[in-house]
C-alpha distance (Angstrom), angle and dihedral (degrees) to the residues before:
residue distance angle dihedral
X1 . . .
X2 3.85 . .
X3 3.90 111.6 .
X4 4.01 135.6 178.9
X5 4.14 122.2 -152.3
X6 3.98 85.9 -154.4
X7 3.79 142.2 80.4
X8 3.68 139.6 -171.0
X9 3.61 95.2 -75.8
X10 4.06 99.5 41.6
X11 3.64 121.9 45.4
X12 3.47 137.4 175.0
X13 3.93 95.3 -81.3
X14 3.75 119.5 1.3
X15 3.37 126.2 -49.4
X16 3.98 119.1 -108.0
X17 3.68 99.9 -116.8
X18 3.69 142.1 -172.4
X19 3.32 89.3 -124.9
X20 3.81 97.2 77.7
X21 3.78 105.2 77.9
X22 3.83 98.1 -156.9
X23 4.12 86.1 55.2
X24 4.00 122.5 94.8
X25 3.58 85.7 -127.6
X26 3.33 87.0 68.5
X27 3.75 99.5 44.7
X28 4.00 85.6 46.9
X29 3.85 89.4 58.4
X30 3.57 102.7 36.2
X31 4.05 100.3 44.6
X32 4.02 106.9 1.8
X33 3.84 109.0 55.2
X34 3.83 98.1 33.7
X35 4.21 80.0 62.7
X36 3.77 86.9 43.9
X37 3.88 93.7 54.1
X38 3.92 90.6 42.4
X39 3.82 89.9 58.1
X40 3.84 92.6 58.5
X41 3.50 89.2 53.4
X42 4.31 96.2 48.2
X43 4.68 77.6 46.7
X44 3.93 94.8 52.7
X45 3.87 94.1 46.8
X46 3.17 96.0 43.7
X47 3.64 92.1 46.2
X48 3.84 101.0 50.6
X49 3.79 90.9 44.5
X50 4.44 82.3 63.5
X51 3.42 84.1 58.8
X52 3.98 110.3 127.0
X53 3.90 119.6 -119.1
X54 3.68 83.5 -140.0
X55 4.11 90.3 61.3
X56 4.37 93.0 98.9
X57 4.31 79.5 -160.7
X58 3.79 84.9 60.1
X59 4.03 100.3 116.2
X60 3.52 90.8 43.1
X61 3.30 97.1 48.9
X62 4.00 91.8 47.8
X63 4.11 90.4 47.2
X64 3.57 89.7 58.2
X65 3.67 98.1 40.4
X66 4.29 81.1 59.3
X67 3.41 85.8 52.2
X68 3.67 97.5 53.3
X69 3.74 83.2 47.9
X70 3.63 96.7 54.7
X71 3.56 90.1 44.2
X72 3.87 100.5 55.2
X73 3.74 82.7 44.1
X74 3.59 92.6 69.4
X75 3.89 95.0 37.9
X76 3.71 80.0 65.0
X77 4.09 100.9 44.8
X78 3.75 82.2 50.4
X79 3.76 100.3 53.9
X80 3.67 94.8 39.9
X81 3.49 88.6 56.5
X82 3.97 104.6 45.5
X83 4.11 87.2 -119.0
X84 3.71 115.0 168.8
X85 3.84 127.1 -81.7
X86 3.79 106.6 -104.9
X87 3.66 126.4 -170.3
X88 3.55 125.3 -87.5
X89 3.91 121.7 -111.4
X90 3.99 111.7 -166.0
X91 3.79 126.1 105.4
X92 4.08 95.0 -112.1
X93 3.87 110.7 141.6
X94 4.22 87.7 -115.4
X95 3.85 95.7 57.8
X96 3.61 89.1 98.3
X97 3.50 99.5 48.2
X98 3.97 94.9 41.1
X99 4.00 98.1 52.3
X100 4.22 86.7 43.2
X101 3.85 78.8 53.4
X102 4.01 88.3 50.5
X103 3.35 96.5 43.1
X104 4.36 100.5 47.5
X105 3.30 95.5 32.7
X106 4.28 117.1 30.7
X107 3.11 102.3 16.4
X108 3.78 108.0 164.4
X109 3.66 85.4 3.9
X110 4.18 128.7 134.1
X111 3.56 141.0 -162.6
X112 3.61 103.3 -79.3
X113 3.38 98.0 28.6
X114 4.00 94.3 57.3
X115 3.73 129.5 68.8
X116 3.66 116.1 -73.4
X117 3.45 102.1 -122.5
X118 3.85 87.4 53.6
X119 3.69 95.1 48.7
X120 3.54 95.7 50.1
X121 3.70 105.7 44.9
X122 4.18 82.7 41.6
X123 3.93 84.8 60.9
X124 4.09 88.4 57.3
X125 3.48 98.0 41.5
X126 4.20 83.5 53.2
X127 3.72 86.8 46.5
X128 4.03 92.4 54.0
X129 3.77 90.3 41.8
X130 4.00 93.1 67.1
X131 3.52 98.3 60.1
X132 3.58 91.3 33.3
X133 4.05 88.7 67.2
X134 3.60 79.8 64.5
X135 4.02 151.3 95.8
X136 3.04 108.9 -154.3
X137 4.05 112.3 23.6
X138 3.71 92.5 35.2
X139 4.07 93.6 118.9
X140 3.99 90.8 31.0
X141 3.75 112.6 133.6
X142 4.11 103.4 -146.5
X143 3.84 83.1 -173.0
X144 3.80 97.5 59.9
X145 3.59 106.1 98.8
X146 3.73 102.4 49.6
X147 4.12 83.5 54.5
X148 3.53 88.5 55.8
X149 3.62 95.4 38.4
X150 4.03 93.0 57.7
X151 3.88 90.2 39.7
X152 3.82 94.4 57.8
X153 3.37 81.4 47.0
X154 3.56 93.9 67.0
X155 4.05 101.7 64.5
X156 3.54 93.2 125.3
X157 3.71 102.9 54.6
X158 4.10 87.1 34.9
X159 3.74 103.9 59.9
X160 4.41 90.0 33.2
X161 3.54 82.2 60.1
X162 3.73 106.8 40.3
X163 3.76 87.1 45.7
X164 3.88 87.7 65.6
X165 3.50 96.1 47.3
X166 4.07 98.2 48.5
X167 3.73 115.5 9.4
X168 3.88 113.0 99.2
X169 3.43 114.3 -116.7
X170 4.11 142.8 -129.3
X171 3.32 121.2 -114.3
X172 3.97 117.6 -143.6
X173 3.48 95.5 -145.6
X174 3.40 112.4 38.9
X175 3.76 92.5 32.3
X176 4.36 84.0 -137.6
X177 3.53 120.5 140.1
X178 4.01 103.8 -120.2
X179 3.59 119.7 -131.4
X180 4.08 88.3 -143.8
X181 4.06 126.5 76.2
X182 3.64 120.8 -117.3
X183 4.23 89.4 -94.4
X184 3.79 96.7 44.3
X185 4.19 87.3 58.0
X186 3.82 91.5 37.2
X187 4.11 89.4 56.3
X188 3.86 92.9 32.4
X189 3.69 89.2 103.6
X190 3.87 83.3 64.5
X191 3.68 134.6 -134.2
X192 3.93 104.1 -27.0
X193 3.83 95.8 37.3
X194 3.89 126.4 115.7
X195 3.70 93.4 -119.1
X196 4.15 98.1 59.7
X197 3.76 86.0 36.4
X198 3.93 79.4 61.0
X199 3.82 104.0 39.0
X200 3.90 82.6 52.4
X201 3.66 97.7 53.2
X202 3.91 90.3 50.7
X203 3.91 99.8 40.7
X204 3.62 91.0 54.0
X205 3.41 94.9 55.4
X206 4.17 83.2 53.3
X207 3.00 78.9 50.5
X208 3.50 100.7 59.9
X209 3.33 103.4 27.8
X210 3.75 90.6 60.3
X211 3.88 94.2 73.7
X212 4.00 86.5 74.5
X213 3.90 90.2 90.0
X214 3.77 104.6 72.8
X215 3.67 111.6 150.7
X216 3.91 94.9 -155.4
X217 3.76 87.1 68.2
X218 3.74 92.9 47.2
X219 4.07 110.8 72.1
X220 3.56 90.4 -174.7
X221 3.92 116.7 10.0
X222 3.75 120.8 -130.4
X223 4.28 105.3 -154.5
X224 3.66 77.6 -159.2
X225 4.38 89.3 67.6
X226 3.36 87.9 31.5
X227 3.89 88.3 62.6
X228 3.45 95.0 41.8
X229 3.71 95.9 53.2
X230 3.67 87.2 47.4
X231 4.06 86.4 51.0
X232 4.13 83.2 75.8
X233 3.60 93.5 60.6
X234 3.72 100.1 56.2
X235 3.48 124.9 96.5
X236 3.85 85.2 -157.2
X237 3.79 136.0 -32.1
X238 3.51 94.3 -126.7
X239 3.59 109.3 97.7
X240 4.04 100.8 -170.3
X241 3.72 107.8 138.9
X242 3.55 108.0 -88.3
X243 3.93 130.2 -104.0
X244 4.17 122.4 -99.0
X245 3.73 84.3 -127.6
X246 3.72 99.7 55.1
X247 3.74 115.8 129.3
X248 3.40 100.4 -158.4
X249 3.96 142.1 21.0
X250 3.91 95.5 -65.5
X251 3.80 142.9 109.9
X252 4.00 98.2 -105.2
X253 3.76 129.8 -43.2
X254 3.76 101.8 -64.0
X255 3.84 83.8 50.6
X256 3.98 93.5 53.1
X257 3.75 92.2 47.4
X258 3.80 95.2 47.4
X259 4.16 86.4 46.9
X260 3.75 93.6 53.8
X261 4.10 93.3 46.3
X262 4.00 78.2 50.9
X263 3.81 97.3 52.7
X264 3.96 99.4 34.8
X265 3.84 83.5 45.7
X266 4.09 88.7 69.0
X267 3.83 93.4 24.0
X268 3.90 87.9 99.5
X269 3.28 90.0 52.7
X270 3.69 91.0 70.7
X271 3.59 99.7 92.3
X272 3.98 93.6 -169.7
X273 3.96 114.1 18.6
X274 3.65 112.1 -171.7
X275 4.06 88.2 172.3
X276 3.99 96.6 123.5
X277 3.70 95.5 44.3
X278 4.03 81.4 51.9
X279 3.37 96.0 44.6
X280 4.12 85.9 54.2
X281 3.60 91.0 56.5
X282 3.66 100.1 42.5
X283 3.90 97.7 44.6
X284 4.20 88.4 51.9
X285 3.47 85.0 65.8
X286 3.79 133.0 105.8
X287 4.10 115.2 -178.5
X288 3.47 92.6 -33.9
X289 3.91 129.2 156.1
X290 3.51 120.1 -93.5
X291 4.21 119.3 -168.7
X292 4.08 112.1 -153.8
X293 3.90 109.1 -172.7
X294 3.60 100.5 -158.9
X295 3.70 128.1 -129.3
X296 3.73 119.0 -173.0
X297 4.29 134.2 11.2
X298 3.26 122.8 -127.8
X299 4.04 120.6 30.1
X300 4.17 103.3 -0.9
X301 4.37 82.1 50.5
X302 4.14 83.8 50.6
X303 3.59 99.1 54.9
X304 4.01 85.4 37.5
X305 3.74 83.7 69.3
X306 3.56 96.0 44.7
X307 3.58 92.0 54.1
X308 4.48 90.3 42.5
X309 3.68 81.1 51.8
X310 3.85 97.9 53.5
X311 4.16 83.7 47.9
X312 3.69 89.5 59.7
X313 4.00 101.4 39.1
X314 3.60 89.7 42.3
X315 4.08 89.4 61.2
X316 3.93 91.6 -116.8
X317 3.25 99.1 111.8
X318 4.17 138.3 30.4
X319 4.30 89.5 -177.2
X320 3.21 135.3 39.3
X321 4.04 121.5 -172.9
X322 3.73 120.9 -167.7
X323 3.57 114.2 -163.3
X324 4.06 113.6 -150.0
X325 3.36 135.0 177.5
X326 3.71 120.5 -94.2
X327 4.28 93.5 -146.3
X328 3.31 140.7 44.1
X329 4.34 101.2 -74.3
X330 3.56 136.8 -171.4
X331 3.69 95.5 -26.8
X332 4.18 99.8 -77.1
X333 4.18 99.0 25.5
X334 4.16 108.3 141.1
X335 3.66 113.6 -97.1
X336 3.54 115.9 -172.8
X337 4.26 85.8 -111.1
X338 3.35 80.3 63.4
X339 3.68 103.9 49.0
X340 4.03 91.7 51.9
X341 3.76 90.4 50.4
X342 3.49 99.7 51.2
X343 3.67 86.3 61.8
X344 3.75 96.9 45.6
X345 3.81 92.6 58.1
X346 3.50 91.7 57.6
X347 3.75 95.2 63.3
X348 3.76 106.4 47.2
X349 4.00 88.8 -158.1
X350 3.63 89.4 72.5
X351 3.67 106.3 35.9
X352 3.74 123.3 105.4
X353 3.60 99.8 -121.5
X354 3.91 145.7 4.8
X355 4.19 104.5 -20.5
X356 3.55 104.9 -77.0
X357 3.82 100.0 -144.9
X358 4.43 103.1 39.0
X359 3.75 103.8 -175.2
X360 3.44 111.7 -178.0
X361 4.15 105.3 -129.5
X362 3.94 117.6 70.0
X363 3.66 92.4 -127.0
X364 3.56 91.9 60.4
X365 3.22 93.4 54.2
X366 3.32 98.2 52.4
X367 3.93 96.6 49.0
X368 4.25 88.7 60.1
X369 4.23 81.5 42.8
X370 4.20 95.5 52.6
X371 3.68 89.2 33.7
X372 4.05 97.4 57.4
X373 3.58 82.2 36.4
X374 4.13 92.3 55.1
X375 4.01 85.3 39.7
X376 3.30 87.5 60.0
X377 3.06 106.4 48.9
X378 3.70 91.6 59.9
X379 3.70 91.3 66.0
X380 3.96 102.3 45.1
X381 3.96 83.5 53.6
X382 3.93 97.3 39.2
X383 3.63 98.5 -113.0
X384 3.71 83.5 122.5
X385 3.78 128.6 26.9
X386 3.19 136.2 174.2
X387 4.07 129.9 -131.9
X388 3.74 142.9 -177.1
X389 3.54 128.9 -168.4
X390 3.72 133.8 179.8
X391 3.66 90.0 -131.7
X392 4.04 87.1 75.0
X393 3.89 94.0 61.8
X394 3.90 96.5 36.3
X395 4.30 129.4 108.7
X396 3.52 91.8 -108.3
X397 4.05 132.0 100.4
X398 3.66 116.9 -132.5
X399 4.07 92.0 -97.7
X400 3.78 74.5 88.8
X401 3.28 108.5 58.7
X402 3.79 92.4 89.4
X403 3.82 97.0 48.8
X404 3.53 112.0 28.0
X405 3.89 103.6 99.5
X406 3.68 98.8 -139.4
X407 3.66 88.4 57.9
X408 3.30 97.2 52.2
X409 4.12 92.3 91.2
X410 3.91 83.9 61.3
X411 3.97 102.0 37.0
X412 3.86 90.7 58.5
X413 3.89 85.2 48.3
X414 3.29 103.6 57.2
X415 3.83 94.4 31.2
X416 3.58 78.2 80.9
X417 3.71 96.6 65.1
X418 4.03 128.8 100.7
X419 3.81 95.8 -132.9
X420 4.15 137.5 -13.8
X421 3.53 125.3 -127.9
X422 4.21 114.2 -155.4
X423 3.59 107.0 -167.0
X424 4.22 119.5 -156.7
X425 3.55 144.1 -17.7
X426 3.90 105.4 -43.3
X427 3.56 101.9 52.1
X428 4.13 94.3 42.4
X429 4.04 79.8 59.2
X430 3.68 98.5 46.8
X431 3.87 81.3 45.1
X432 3.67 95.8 54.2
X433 3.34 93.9 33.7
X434 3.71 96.5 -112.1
X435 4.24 94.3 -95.3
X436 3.70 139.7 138.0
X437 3.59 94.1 -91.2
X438 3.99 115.7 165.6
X439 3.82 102.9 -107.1
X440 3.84 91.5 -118.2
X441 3.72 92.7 54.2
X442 3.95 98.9 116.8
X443 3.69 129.5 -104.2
X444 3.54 100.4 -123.4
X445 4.06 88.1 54.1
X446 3.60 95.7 46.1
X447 4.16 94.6 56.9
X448 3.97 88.9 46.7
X449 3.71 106.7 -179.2
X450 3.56 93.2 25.0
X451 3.83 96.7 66.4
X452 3.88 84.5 66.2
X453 3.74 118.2 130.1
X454 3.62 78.3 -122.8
X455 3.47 98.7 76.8
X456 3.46 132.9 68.8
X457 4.16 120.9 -100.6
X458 3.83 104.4 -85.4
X459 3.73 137.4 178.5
X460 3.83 134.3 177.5
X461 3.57 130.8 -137.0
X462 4.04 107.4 -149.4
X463 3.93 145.7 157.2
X464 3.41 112.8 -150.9
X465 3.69 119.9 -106.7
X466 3.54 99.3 146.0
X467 3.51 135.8 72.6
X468 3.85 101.4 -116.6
X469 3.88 119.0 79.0
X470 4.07 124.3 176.9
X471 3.63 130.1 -160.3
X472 3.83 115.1 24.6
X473 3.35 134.5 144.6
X474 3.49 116.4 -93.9
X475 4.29 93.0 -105.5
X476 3.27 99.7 36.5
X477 4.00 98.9 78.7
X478 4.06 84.5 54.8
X479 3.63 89.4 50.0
X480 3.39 98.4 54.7
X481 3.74 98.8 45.9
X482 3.64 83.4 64.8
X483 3.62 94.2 55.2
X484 3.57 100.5 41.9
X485 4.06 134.9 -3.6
X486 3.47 92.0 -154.2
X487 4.16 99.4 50.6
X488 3.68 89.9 121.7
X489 3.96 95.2 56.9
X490 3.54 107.3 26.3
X491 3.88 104.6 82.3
X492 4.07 84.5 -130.6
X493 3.35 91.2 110.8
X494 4.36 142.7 53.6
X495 3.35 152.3 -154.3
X496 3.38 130.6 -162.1
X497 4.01 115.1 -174.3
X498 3.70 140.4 177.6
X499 3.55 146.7 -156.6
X500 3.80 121.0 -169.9
């Protein structure tokens, strides 16, 4: 049986904390969340005021929305002020379990004076408590429109990369239109050839790279960044169909070469890369089940699919299980809202409105429409399905998630899984247990529990934006420093680390 010595309030090293002031706990705390909590406020006026006339549950609606208001107005008085944790007083399945959390572990405790990881995910449990008190705006998500905001942002990088996963393609020698995309050629050799080996090498780093949008870091998002970041990702922003002859996931041969001065130009910047050891696992298997717990909505949860997808065409895997989170999270985390969406704006005959992504040329279109349609697919025939747990959105780190007993449903779930994928910065703190560990202290020592033989291979995907980093060399921490102070924080930099 899988134990852990620790709890919320004493981890393996010490806790970051709000109370040191040169920390970015601190800075998140003292300047970041009090802009977060403001913005909910600016989305629930503006949202009651759309109410229609028409709507005969229109005062109700609007009393509550006050409340909410008033409500998130004191959730901010009382973090800017270091007030007390209290106990929280909606009906949500977790109260319980929270407020026992409160009691044993911070009692008397406060926002800066408590860990980090508590504070924070404390603040978003408050959040979800003030429209869970009420009727009518009790499954509202007050972060939804600056998800959808950054995603529509992201037409560029969306239809470029949907084009390579579903438009036919050209060949240069025969001069015949293919009836295969660019990846199903490249991994038509199947699972040992050179050409998945390659589309796996590049997708991960997609992969990766997509966790750089996080809209809790970003107090006021520039689409401009955003499109930068996004820049990373692509293998090339031409999105002519690609050439027969291709040896990798690109456009044609100018394409490839500018994609792989793209990735190797960032590849440094990957302070522990755990790709190979990865790539081990992943090409041993045969139709096995993969677990993805999601990070962020919107773009990163995009090229989440596109690397899922690859999984499945590529013959490793016959299921794929994304684990979301079942409340509002850390401004842009994956709710499962957000995971049907995202696949209803690629195909315009199923969205709710106007086509959310309008590129000009047919065969774009087309690509986003067959690839929501493929997407889909996967989840009417369980391929791909979609789960929530409470465990996700509670105070505990993942050396839990063997032990705790109301995670027990979910541990013996996902025991049964052939490897986990973390995605971003949250869950590689909750998995390290967001302490002061020396940088070089190894992976494997830093997840505790989870490096049992009792649980499944698993690997996150993360830019740092946190100060605590495992696993690096013992120069590369010194290197860095000279490069940039603010490596840990600044979401310019990755990890991507393994346990067997």
């Amino acid at each position: 049986m899988l134990t852990t010595p620790f709890d919320p309030s004493h981890p393996p090293k010490t806790a970051l904390s709000g109370s040191d002031r040169d920390s970015f706990g601190y800075a998140t705390i003292q300047s970041r969340l009090p802009v977060i909590v403001s913005k909910i406020v600016d989305d629930v006026y503006r949202a009651y005021h759309r109410l229609s006339d028409a709507d005969p549950l229109k005062a109700q609606k609007e009393k509550e929305a006050k409340g909410i208001i008033e409500a998130i107005g004191g959730l901010r008085y009382e973090l800017q002020r270091d007030k007390p944790f209290r106990p929280l007083t909606d009906n949500y399945p977790d109260v319980q379990e929270w407020n026992q959390a409160l009691s044993d572990h911070y009692a008397g405790s406060s926002w800066f004076k408590a860990s980090w990881l508590f504070s924070e995910c404390y603040l978003y449990r408050r959040i979800k408590e003030a429209f869970a008190m009420t009727e009518h705006w009790r499954d509202y998500d007050p972060f939804f429109e600056q998800k959808r905001t950054v995603f529509k942002s992201s037409q560029k990088a969306v239809v470029a990369i949907a084009g390579r996963l579903m438009s036919p393609v050209r060949s240069e020698t025969t001069h015949t239109v293919e009836a295969s995309s660019s990846l199903d050629i490249l991994i038509s050799g199947g699972p040992e050839s050179k050409g998945t080996e390659e589309a796996f090498f590049e997708l991960a780093q997609v992969c990766l790279w997509g966790n750089a949008t996080d809209l809790s870091l970003l107090d006021n998002p520039d689409l401009a960044k955003v499109e930068e970041l996004q820049r990373r990702m692509m293998m090339s922003s031409n999105s002519t169909p690609a050439s027969h002859n291709s040896s990798a996931l690109s456009l044609d041969e100018g394409a490839l070469d500018g994609a792989q001065a793209e990735l190797a130009k960032h590849a440094d910047k990957i302070l522990q890369n755990d790709l190979d050891q990865l790539w081990a696992k992943v090409k041993s298997l045969r139709n096995g089940r993969i677990d993805i717990i999601l990070d962020n909505a919107g773009f990163e949860l995009y090229v989440d699919l596109v690397f899922a997808d690859y999984l499945v065409r590529a013959g490793f895997a016959k299921e794929v299980v994304f684990h979301a989170k079942n409340i509002p999270w850390f401004v842009s985390d994956v709710m499962p809202f957000d995971f049907q969406w995202t696949l209803d704006q690629l195909d315009p005959d199923t969205a709710t409105s106007e086509p959310f992504f309008d590129p000009s040329e047919s065969t774009e279109q087309l690509a986003l429409k067959d690839l929501g349609r493929k997407w889909k697919e996967y989840v009417e025939s369980g391929v791909w399905k979609v789960k929530g747990h409470n465990f996700w959105t509670s105070c505990y780190a993942f050396h839990h998630l063997p032990t705790l007993p109301s995670a027990q449903d979910l541990f013996r779930d996902t025991a049964q899984s052939d490897l986990w994928i973390f995605k971003g910065d949250l869950n590689y703190r909750k998995l390290v247990y967001d302490c002061k560990w020396p940088t070089t202290t190894p992976f494997t020592e830093a997840i505790g529990p989870l490096a049992s033989s009792e649980v499944p291979s698993l690997v996150t995907f993360r830019t740092c934006k946190a100060d605590v980093v495992v696993g690096l060399k013992a120069d590369v921490e010194e290197r860095v420093e000279k490069e940039a102070k603010d490596w840990m924080v600044s979401g310019e930099y990755a990890v991507i680390s393994f346990s067997p």
